[in-house]
C-alpha positions, 0 to 999 in steps of 0.5 A: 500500500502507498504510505500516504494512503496507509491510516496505520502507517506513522506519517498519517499518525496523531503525531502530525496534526498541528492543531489546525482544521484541514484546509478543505473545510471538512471539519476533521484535524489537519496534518500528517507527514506530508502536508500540515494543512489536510486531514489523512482524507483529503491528502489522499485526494490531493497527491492523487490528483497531483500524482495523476497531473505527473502521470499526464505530463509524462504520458504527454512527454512520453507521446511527443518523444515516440513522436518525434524520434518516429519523424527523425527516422522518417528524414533518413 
């Protein structure tokens, strides 16, 4: 399992809230290992949709690279 999605897992402890509500409005404590402004939930929601923006980003590389090397072997 992904540690940040892991509620047994340390970094998603008590140990990391700070006193704070969760940015997100949902009521529930703030803080965990890998960020002081969300609650365990609603961290899960962001860095999936952040991991999903790098996972587009490199798709899109990934596509513009075939591309081009395909259009390089097209010039010999």
């Amino acid at each position: 399992m992904i540690t940040y999605k892991d509620p047994k897992h340390e970094g998603n402890s008590p140990k990391y809230h700070t006193g704070k509500k969760c940015i997100e409005g949902c009521g529930r404590p703030a803080g965990t290992a890998w960020g002081p402004y969300w609650c365990f939930e609603c961290n899960i929601k962001r860095l999936d949709r952040t991991n999903a923006q790098f996972e587009k980003i490199i798709k899109g590389f990934d596509q513009k690279t075939t591309k081009e090397s395909h259009d390089r072997q097209g010039e010999k």
